[in-house]
C-alpha positions as CSV (number, residue, x, y, z in Angstrom):
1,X,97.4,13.4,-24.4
2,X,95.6,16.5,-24.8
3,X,93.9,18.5,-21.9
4,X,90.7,19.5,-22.1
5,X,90.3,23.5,-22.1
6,X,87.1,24.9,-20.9
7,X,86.2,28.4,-22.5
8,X,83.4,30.3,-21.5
9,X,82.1,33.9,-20.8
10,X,79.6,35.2,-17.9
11,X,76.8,37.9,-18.9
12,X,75.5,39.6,-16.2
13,X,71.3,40.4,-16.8
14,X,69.1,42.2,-14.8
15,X,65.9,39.9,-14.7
16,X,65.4,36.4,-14.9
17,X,62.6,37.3,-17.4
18,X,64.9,39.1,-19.3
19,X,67.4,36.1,-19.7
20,X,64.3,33.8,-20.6
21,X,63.5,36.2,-23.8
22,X,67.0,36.7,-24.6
23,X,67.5,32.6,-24.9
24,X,64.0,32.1,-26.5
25,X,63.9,34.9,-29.6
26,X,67.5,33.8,-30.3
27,X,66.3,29.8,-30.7
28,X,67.6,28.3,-27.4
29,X,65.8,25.7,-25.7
30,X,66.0,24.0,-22.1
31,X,68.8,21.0,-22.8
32,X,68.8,20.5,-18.5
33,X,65.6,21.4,-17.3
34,X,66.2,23.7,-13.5
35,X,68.1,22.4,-10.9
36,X,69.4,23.5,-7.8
37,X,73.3,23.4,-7.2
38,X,75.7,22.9,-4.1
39,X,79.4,23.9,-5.2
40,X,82.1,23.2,-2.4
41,X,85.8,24.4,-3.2
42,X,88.3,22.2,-1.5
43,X,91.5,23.2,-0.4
44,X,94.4,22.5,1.8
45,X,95.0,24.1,5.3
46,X,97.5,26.6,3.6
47,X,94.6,27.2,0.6
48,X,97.7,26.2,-1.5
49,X,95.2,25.1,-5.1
50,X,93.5,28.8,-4.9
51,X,97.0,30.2,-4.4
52,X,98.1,28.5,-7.4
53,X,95.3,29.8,-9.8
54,X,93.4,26.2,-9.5
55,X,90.5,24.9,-8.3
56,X,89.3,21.4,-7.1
57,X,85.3,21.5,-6.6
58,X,82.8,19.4,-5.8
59,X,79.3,19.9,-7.1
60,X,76.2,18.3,-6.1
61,X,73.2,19.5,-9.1
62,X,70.3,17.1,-8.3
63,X,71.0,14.0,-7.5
64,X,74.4,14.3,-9.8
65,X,77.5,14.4,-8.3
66,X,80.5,15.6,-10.3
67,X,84.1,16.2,-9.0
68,X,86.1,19.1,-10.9
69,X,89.6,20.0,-11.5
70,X,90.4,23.6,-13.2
71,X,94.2,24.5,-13.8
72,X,95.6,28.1,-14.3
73,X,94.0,30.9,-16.4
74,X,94.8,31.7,-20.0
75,X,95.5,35.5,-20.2
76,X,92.5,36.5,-22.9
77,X,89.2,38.2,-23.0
78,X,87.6,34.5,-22.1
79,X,88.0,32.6,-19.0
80,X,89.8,29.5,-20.9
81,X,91.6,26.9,-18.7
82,X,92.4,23.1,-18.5
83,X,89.2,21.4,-16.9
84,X,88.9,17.7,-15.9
85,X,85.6,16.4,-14.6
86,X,84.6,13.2,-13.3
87,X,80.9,11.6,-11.9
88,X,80.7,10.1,-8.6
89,X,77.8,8.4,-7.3
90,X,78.7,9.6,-3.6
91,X,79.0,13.0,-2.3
92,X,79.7,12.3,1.3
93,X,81.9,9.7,0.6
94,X,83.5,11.9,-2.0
95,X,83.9,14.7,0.5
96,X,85.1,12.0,2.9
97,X,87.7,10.8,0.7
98,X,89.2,14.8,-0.5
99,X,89.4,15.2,3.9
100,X,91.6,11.9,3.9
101,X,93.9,13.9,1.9
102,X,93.8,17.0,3.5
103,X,91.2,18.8,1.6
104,X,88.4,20.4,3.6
105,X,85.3,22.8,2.2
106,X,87.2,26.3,1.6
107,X,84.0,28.2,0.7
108,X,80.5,27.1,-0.4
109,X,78.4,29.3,-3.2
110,X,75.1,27.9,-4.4
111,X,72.5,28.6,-7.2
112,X,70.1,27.0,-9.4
113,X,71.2,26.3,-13.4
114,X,69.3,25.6,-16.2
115,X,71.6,24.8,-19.7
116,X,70.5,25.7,-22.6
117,X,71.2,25.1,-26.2
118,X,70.5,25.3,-30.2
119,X,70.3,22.5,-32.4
120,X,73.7,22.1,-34.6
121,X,75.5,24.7,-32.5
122,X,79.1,23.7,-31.0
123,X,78.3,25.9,-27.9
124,X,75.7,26.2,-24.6
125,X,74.1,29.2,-22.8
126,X,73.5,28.1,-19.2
127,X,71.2,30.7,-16.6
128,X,72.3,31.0,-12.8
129,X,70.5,32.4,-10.5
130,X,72.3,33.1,-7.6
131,X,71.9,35.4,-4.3
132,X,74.2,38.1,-6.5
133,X,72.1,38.4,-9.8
134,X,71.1,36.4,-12.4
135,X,73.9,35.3,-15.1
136,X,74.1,33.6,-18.3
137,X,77.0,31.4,-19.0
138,X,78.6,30.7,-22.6
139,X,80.7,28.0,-23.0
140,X,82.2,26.7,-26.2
141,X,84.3,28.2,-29.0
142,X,85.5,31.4,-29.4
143,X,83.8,32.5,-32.8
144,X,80.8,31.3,-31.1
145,X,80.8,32.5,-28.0
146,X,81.4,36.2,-29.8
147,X,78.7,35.9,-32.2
148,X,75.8,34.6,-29.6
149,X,76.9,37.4,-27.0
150,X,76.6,39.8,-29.8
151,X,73.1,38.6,-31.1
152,X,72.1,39.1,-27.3
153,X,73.7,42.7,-27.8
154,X,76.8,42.7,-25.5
155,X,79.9,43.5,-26.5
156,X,83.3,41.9,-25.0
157,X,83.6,45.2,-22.7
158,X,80.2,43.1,-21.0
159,X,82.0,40.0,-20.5
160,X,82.6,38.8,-17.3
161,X,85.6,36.0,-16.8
162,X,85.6,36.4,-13.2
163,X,84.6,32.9,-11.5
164,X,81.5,32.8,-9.0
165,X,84.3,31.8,-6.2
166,X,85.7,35.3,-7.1
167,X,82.2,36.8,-7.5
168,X,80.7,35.5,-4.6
169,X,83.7,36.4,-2.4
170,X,83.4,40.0,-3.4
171,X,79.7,40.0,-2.4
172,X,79.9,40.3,1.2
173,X,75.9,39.4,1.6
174,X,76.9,35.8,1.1
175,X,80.5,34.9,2.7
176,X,80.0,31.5,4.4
């Protein structure tokens, strides 16, 4: 059975404004309108799945609750990794049932997320907005995500590959 890989970039951009003109003159439009998000990294008492290069979140956007999975990093100039994701309809019980099995809330990073996307293209552009700057996401295929960063004018040197748990940990305005 084959696993499905996520790849994706981050771009960091200085204004939310700016993001917004950025998506619209290049033919985006909203796919998920604004919503706020509540990501909780679990972990065991020895933080053993961040140790390993994994993660295991849960993420309440809305009234959506999805439970997520993410193996080790591929070495490249992308952040590309296994990803599994699954819906629950319960986020205490979820939480309740991750404790049972010895995984507790390791950190706690939130933000709101609006996807984006263009008719016919295999690819999204998502905008965060979190307490460390505003960031657009693109997630899908290689060629693509190349050839949309570059019609927003980055360059790979711009890409970031970092995750917000890495991000967010190296902001110390919003350790929790």
């Amino acid at each position: 059975m084959k696993k499905p890989v996520e790849t994706e970039i981050k771009l960091r951009i200085p204004t939310l404004t700016a993001a917004r003109a950025l998506l619209r003159t290049q033919g985006f439009k909203v796919a998920v309108g604004r919503v706020f998000e509540q990501n909780l990294l679990l972990d065991d008492a020895n933080g053993s799945i961040r140790a390993s290069g994994k993660l295991l979140r849960l993420r309440r956007a809305g009234k959506q609750v999805t439970c997520t999975f993410k193996g080790v990093l591929k070495p490249g100039p992308y952040k590309s990794r296994e990803e599994q994701e699954f819906r629950v309809s319960d986020f205490d019980a979820a939480l309740a049932l991750f404790a049972g099995l010895g995984y507790r809330e390791s950190m706690r990073y939130e933000k709101y997320r609006t996807e984006f996307a263009r008719e016919g293209e295999p690819g999204r552009a998502t905008l965060d907005e979190t307490p460390i700057g505003i960031f657009m996401e693109l997630e899908g295929p290689a060629a693509w995500i190349d050839r949309t960063a570059k019609a927003f004018g980055f360059t790979k040197a711009d890409y970031v590959t970092e995750g917000y748990a890495t991000l967010y940990s190296a902001d110390p305005g919003t350790q929790t």
